[in-house]
C-alpha positions in Angstrom: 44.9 80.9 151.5 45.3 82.0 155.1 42.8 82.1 157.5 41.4 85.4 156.9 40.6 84.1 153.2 38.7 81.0 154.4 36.4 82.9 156.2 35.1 85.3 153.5 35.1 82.8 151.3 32.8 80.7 153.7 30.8 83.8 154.2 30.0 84.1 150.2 28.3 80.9 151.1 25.0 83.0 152.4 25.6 86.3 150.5 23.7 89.3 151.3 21.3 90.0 148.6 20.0 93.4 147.0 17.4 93.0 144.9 15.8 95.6 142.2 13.1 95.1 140.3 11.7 97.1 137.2 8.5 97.4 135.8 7.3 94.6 134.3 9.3 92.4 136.2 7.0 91.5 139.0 7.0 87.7 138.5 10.7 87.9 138.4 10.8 89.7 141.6 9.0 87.3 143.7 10.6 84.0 142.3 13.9 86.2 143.6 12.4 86.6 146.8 11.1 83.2 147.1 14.7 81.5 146.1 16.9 83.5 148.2 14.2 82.6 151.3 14.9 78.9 150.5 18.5 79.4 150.4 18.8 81.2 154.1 20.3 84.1 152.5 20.0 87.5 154.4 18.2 90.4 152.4 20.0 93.9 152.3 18.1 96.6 152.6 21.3 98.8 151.3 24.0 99.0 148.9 26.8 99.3 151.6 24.6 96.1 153.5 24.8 94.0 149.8 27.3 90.9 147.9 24.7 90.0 145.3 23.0 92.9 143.0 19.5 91.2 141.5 18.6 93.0 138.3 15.2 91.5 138.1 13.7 92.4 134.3 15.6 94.0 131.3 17.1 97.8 131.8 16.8 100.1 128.6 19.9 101.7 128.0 19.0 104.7 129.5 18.8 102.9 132.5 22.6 102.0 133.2 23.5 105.2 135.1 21.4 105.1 138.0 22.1 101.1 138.1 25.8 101.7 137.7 25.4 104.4 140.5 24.1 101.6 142.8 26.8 98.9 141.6 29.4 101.5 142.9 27.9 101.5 146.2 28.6 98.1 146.6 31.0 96.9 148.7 34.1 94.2 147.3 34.2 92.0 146.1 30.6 91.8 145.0 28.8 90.3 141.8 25.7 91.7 139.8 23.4 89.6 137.8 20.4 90.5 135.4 17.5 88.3 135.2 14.6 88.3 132.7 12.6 85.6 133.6 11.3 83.7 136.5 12.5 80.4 135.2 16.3 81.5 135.2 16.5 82.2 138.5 17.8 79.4 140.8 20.4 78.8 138.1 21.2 82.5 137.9 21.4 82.9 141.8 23.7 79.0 142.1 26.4 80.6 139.8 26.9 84.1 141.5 26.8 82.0 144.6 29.9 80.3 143.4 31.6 83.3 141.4 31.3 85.4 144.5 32.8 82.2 147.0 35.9 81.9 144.3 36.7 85.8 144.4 36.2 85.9 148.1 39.8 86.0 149.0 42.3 88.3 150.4 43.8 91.3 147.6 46.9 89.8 147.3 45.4 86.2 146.6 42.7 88.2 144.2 45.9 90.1 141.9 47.3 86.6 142.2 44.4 84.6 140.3 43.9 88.0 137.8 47.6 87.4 136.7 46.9 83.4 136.5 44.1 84.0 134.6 45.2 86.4 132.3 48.6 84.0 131.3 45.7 81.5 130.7 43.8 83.9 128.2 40.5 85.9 128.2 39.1 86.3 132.0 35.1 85.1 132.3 34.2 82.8 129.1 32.1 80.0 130.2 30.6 76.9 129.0 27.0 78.4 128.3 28.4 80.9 126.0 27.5 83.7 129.3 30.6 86.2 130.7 31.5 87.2 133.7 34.0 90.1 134.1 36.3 91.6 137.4 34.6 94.7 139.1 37.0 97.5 137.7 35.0 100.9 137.0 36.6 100.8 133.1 34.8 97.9 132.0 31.7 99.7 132.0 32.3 102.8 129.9 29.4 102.2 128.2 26.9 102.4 131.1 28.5 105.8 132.0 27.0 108.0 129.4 24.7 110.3 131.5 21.1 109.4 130.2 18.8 109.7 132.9 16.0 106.8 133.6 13.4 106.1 131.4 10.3 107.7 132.6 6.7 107.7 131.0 6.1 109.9 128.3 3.4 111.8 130.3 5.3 112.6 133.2 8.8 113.5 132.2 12.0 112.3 132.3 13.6 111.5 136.1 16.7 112.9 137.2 19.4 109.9 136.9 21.1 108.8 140.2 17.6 107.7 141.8 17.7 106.1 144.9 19.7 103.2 145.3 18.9 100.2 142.6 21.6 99.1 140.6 22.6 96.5 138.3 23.5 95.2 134.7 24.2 91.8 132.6 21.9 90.0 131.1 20.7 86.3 132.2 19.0 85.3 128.9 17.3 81.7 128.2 20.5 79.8 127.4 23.3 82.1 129.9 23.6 83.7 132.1 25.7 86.8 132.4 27.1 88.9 135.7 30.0 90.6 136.6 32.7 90.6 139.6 33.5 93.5 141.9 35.0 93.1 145.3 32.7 92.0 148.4 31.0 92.4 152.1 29.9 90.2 154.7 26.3 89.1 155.0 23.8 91.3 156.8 21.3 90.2 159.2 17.9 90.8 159.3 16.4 93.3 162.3 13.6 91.4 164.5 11.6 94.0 166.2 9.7 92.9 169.1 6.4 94.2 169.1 6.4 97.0 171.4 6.8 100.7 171.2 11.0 100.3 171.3 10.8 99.2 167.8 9.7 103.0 166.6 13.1 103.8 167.1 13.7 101.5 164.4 11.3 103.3 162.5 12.5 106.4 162.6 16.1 105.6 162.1 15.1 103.7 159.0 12.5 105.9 157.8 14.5 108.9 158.3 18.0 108.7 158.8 18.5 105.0 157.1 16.4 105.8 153.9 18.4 109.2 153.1 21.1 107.3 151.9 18.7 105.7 149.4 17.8 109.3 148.5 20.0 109.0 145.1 23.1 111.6 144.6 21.5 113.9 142.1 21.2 117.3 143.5 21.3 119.4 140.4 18.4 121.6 141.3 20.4 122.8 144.5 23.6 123.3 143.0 26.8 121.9 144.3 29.3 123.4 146.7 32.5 121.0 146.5 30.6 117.9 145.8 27.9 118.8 148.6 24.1 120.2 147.9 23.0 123.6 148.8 19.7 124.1 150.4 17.3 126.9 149.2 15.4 128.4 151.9 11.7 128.6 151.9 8.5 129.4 154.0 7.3 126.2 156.2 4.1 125.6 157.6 4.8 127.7 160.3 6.1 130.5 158.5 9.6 130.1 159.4 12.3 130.3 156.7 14.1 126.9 156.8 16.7 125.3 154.6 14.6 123.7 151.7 16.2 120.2 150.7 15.4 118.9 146.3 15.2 115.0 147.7 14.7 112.4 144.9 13.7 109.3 146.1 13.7 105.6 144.4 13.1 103.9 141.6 15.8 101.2 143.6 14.4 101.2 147.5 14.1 98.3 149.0 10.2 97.6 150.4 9.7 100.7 147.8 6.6 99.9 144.7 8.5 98.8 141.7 9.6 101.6 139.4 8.2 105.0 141.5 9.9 107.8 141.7 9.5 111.0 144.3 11.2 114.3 144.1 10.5 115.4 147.7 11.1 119.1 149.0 11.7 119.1 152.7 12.1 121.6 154.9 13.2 119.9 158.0 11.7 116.5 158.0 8.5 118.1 156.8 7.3 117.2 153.4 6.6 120.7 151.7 5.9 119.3 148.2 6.4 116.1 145.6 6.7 115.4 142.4 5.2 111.7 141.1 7.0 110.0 138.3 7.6 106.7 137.1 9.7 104.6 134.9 8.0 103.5 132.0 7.0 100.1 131.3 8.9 98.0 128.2 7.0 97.9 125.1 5.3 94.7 124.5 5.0 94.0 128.2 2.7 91.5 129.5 -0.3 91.6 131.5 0.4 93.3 135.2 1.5 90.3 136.9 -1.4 91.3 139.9 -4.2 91.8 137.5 -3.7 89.1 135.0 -6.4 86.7 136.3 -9.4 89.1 135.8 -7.9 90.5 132.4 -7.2 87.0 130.6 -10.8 86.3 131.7 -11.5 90.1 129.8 -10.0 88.5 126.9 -12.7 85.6 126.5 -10.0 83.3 128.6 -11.5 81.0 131.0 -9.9 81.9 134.7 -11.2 79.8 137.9 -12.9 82.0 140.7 -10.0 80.3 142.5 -7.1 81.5 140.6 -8.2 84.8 141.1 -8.7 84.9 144.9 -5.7 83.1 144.8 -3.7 86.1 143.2 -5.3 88.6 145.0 -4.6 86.7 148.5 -0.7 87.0 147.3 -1.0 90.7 145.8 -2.0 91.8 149.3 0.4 89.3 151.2 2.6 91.2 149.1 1.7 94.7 149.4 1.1 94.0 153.7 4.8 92.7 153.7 5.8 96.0 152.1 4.5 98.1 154.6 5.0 95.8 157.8 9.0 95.6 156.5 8.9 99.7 156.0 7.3 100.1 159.7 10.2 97.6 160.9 8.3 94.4 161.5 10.5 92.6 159.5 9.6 89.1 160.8 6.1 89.2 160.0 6.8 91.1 156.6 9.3 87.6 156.1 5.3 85.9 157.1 3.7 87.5 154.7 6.1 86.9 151.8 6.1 83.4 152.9 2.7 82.5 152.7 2.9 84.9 149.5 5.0 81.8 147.8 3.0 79.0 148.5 -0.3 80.6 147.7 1.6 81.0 144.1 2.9 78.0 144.7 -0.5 76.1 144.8 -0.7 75.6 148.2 -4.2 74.1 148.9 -6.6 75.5 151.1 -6.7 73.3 153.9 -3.0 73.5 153.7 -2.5 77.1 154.2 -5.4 78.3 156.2 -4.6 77.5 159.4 -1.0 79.5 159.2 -2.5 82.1 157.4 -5.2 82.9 159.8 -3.0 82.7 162.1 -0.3 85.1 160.7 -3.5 87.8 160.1 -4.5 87.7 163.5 -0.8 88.5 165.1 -0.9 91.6 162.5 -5.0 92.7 163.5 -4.1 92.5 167.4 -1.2 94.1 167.5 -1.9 97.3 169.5 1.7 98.6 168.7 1.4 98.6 164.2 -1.8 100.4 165.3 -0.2 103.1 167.4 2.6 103.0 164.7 0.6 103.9 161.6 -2.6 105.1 162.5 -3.5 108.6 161.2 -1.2 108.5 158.6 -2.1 109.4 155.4 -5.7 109.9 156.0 -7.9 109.3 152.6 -11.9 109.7 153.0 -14.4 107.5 150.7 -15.6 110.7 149.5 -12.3 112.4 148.9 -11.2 109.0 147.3 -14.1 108.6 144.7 -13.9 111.9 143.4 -9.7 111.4 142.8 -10.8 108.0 141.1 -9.7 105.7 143.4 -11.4 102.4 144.0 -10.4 99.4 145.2 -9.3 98.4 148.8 -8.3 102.3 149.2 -11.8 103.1 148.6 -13.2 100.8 150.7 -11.1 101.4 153.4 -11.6 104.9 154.1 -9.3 105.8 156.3 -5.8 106.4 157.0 -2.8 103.6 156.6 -3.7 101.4 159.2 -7.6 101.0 157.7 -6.2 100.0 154.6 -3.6 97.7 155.9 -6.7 96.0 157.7 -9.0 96.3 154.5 -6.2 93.7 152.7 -6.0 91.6 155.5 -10.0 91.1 155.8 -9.7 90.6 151.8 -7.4 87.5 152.7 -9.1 86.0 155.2 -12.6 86.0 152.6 -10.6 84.9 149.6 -8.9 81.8 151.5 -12.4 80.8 151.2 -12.5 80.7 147.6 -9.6 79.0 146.5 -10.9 75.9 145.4 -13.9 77.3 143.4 -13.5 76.3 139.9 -16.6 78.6 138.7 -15.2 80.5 135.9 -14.9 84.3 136.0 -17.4 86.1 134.1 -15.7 88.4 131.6 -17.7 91.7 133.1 -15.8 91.1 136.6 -12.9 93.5 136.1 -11.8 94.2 139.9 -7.8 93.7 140.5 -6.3 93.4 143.8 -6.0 97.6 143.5 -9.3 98.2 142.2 -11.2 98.3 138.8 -9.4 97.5 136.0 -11.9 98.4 133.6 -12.4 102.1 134.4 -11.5 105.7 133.2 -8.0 105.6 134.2 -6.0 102.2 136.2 -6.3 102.1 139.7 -2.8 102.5 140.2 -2.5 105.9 137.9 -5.3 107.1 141.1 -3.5 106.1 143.9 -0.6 108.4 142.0 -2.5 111.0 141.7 -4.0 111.3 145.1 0.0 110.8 146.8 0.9 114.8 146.8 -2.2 115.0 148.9 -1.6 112.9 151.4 2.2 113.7 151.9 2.7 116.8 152.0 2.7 118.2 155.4 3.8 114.3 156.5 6.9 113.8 158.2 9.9 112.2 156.2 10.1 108.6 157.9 6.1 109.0 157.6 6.1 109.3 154.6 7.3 106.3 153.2 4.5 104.4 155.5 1.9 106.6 153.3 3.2 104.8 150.3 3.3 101.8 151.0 0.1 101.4 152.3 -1.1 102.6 148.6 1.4 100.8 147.3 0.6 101.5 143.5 1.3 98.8 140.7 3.5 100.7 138.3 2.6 98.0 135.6 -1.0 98.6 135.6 0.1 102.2 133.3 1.2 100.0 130.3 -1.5 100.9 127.6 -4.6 98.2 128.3 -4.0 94.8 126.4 -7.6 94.6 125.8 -10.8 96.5 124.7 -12.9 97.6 127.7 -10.0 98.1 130.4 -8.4 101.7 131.4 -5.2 102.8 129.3 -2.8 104.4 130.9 
């Protein structure tokens, strides 16, 4: 192997990672996230940017075309793994590790070790029973057959080709399986200083960077040799401006797990949406966020302090999201951080200190507030009568208030982590609100999005959601008597 060789294959060391999560598969998501942290690795925040796809949860058959439409963004040689379960994953991650390192070579070396292999017999079979196959578009016939992604039943089915979140093979309990294309070199992380320089980095990624998450299915525009048309339409101004069909996730990277958007722009205006979702997997389990207060529902006994624990880490989680989305990537990396080890069972006096500390960089920071403020306005008053409780509620105000209302829910929870009180089982209020009332809180903060983005600005828009940033696994039907069905 020449030079060139050694390099990429020292590159597949640290490979960049993609990951996509789908409902259901929250817990699977953030032992991804925690893993590939340990590791060093650098996150992708693209196809095109990605060695390592991350399936985290189980994909329906229907599924497969808008994940095969993300595989084939990849760059080679690159490798795709599915994972069900949080306890597969170090494993999983160790052995695409080493499957991408052995196919990092040049193309002559790669033909090379497909003839060797194929003198030797069938290409992949391991000692686990698991397969890995080579990266050619044939192999996956199967995953071509047109269905779109599952949505809910209420809402339609989603145009296929959404957004950019691809992957297939299974890793089950006793293999693991994943498949071999051809690769790219790591991508580093952005560190935005905090000053207002870095809203070029907004923009770019909120606008121009995100389009190519956008998805390639067009069909409502028609097609003019492979390109979409634009309609024209009336804007806010009463100007007659191209009018763009823009479907958006369920893939996106710092995007809420499963949501889809069909956006019409005119310009960078948003001039209407359409909310759907994927649907969540029969027999799912209780919403990873909510579980606490609903096993303590179901006559469970749940520590006051495994509660504030979990909702400490659902709004670590849901502040990364948006600090990541506004370009703040290094204290989004914070957040996640701190995330792990309050899952992890870090004890109070262990954690306080940094975590305090990490809250009070995000509350001073006179540049996230010229970022995001008076985006996304949403009222108490406008919020109660759309249904909406929780932290949205309470926050009345735009997407800076309710990035501050999580962060002041941190700082009182940290407090509580050591109670050992139980939970009562009439205490029903999730990180997002209660879970005990006419409709989830997450099916709310749904609803009330066409509100608040239409009229936004593209890269704005994306800040609006994530400062919502609704639980797609709260819409399973309730697991217990007394909480809201979806």
């Amino acid at each position: 192997m020449d030079l060139r060789g050694l390099l990429r294959r020292a590159a597949m060391q640290r490979p960049a990672v993609l990951a996509v999560t789908l409902p259901g598969a929250t817990d699977v998501r953030v032992a991804v996230e925690a893993e590939v942290r340990r590791q060093g690795w650098p996150v992708a925040g693209a196809p095109a940017d990605a060695d390592l796809l991350v399936v985290c949860g189980s994909p329906e058959p229907g599924e497969a075309e808008w994940l095969e439409d993300i595989k084939r963004s990849m760059p080679e040689p690159a490798v795709r793994i599915v994972v069900h379960e949080a306890g597969q994953v170090v494993r999983a991650l160790d052995r695409a590790r080493r499957d991408l390192t052995d196919r990092a070579v040049i193309p002559g070396e790669a033909d090379a070790d497909d003839q060797r292999e194929a003198a030797r017999g069938e290409p992949g079979d391991d000692a686990h029973g698991g397969r890995h196959e080579r990266g050619d578009d044939h192999r996956h016939d199967a995953h071509h057959g047109g269905s779109p992604p599952r949505a809910s039943a209420d809402q339609g089915d989603p145009n296929h080709s959404m957004g950019h979140a691809h992957g297939d093979h299974a890793v089950h309990s006793g293999h693991e399986g994943y498949e071999g294309h051809e690769g790219h070199k790591g991508h580093e992380i952005h560190q935005p200083d905090d000053h207002a320089a870095h809203m070029d980095h907004v923009d770019h990624q909120g606008h121009a960077g995100h389009m190519e998450h956008m998805g390639h299915d067009m069909h409502a525009m028609g097609e003019v040799a492979g390109l979409p048309m634009a309609e024209r339409g009336d804007d806010r101004d009463e100007l007659r401006l191209d009018q763009l069909h823009v479907p958006i996730g369920p893939g996106l990277a710092d995007w809420p797990t499963g949501l889809i958007l069909r956006l019409t722009l005119q310009g960078d205006v948003v001039q209407g949406i359409d909310v759907d979702h994927l649907s969540v997997p029969p027999g799912h389990r209780l919403p990873f966020w909510g579980e606490p207060w609903l096993r303590a529902a179901q006559g469970e006994e749940v520590a006051r302090g495994s509660a504030a624990r979990r909702r400490c880490a659902a709004h670590l989680d849901s502040a990364g999201r948006l600090l990541a989305v506004v370009g703040w990537d290094d204290a989004a990396a914070r957040c996640r951080r701190l995330r792990d080890e309050l899952l992890s069972g870090a004890s109070r006096e262990r954690i306080s200190g940094d975590l305090r500390e990490a809250l009070r960089r995000v509350e001073r920071s006179r540049t996230l507030r010229w970022s995001i403020a008076g985006l996304g306005e949403l009222p108490s008053s406008r919020a109660r009568a759309a249904g909406v409780t929780g932290p949205a509620l309470a926050a009345d105000g735009d997407a800076y208030d309710r990035l501050l209302m999580w962060l002041g829910e941190i700082g009182r929870g940290i407090e509580w982590l050591d109670d050992e009180r139980p939970l009562t089982p009439d205490e029903l209020t999730g990180p997002r609100g209660r879970l005990d009332g006419a409709q989830p809180p997450s099916r709310a903060l749904l609803g009330i999005l066409p509100e608040l983005l239409t009229g936004a600005e593209f890269a704005c828009a994306r800040i609006i959601v994530a400062s919502l940033d609704p639980d797609i696994e709260e819409l399973a039907p309730a697991p217990l008597s007394g909480a809201a069905h979806a």
